[in-house]
SERO-4910 file (N, C-alpha, C, O; in steps of 0.05 Angstrom, whole numbers):
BEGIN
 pado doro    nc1    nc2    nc3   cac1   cac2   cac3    cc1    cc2    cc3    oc1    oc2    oc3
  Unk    A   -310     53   -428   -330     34   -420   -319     17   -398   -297      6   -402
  Unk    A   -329     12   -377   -323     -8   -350   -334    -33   -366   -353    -37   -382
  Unk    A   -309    -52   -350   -303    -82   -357   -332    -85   -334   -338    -77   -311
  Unk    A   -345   -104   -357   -361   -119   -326   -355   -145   -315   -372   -160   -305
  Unk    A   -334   -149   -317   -315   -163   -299   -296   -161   -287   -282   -181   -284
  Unk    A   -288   -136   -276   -257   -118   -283   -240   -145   -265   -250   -161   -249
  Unk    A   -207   -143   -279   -193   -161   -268   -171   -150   -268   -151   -163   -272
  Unk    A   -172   -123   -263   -145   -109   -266   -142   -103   -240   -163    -97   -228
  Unk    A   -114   -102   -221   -116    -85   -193    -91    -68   -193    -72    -70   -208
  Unk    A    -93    -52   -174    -67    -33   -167    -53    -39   -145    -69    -28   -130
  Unk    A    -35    -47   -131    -11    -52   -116     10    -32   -122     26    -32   -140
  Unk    A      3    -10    -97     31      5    -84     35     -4    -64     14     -7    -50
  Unk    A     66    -16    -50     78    -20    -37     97     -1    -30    112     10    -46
  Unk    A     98      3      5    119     17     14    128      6     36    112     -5     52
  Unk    A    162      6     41    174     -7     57    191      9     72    207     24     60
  Unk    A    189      7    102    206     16    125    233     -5    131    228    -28    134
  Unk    A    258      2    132    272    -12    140    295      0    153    298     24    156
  Unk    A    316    -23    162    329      0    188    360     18    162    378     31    173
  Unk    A    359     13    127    375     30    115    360     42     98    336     39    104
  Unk    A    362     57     78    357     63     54    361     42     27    347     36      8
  Unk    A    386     36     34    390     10     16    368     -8     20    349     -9      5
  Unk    A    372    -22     40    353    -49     47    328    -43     41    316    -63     34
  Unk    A    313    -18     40    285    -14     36    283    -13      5    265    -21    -10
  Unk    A    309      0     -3    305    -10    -35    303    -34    -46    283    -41    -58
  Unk    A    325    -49    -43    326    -75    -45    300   -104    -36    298   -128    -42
  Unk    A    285    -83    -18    257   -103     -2    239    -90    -33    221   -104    -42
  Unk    A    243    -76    -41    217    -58    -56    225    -72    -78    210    -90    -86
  Unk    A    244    -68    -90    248    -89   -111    251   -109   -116    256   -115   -139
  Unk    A    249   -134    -92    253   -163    -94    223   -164   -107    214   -174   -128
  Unk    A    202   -141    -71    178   -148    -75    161   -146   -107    145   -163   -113
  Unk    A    168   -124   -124    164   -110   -158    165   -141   -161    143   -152   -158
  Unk    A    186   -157   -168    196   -175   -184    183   -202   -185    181   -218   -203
  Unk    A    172   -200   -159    158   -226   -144    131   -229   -149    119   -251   -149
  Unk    A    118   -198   -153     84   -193   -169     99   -191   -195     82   -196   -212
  Unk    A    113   -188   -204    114   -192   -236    104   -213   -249     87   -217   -266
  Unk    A    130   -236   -226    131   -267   -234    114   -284   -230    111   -307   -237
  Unk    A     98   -263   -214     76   -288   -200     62   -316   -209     52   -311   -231
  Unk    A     57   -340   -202     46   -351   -224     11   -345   -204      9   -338   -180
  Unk    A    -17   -352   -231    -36   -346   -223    -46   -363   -240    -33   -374   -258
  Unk    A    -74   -365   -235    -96   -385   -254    -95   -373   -275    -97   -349   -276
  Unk    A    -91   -390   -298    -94   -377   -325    -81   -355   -344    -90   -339   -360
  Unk    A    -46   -365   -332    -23   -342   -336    -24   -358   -365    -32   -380   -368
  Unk    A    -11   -338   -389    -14   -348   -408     16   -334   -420     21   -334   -444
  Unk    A     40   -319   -392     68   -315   -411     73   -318   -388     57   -321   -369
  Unk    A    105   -318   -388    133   -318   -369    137   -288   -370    155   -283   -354
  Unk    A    129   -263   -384    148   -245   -373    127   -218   -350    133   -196   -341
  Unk    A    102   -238   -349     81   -219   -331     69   -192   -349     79   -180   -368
  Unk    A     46   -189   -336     29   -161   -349     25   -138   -327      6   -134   -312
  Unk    A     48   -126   -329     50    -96   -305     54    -71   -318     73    -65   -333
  Unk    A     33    -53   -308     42    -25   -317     57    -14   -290     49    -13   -267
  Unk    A     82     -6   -301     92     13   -273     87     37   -273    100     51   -289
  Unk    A     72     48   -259     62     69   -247     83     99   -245     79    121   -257
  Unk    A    104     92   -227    128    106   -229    152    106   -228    162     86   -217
  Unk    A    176    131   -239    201    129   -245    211    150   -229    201    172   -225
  Unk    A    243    137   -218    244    113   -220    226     85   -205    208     89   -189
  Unk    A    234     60   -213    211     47   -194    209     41   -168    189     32   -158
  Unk    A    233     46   -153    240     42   -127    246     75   -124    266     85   -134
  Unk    A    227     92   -110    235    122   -103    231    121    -70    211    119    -56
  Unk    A    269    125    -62    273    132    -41    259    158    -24    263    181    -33
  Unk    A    245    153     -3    231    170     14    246    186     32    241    209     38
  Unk    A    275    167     46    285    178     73    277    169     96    264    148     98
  Unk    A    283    178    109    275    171    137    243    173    140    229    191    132
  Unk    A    234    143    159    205    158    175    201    149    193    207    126    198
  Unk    A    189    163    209    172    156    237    162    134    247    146    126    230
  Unk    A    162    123    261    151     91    270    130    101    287    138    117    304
  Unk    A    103     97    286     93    107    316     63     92    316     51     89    295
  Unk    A     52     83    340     33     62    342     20     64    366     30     60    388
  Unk    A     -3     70    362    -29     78    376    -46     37    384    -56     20    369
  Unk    A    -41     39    411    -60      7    411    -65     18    449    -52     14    469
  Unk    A    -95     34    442    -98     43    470   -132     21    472   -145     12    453
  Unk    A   -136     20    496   -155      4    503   -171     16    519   -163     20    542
  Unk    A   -192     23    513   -219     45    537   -246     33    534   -258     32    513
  Unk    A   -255     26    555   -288     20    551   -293     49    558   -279     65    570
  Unk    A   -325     52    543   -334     65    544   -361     70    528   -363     67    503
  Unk    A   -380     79    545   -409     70    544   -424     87    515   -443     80    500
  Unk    A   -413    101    516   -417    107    478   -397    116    460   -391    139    469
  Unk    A   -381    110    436   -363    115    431   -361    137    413   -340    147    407
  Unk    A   -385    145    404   -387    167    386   -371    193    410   -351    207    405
  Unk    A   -392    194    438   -372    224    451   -353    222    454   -346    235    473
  Unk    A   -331    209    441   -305    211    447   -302    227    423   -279    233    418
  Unk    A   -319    234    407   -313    258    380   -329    272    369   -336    270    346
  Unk    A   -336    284    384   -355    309    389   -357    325    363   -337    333    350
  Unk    A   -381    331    355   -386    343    325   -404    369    340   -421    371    358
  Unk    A   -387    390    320   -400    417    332   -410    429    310   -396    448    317
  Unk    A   -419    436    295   -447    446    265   -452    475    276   -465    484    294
  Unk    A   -431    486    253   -432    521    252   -458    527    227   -457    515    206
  Unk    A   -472    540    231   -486    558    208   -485    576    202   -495    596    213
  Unk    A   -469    577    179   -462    609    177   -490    636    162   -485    660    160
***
């Protein structure tokens, strides 16, 4: 049955950094910091979290940095993505 108030949310966090260590260590300050959080109407000190997965900090490796910030007028923006409809 759905809460008809739901007050539950999901937070995945993922972090780029220039080691493997350090991105661990950012991922788990950050875990510790929504644990602790204080909020309206906290009613313990040790927080209410389900962790999702194990372990809780899972190293990825290396990734890609890459960033698209292009600027075009243009008088209708849909033809810049052209839809073609096969019937088979």
């Amino acid at each position: 049955m759905l809460e008809p108030d739901p007050h539950e949310i999901c937070i995945i966090g993922e972090v780029a950094a220039t080691s493997q260590e350090l991105a661990t260590a950012i991922c788990g300050r950050a875990r510790t910091a929504v644990l602790h959080a204080p909020y309206p109407g906290k009613m313990a000190t040790a927080g209410n979290l389900a962790l999702p997965f194990t372990p809780l900090e899972i190293p990825l490796g290396e990734v890609c940095q890459f960033n698209v910030y292009h600027l075009m007028e243009v008088d209708c923006p849909t033809a810049l993505f052209p839809i073609r409809l096969l019937e088979l």
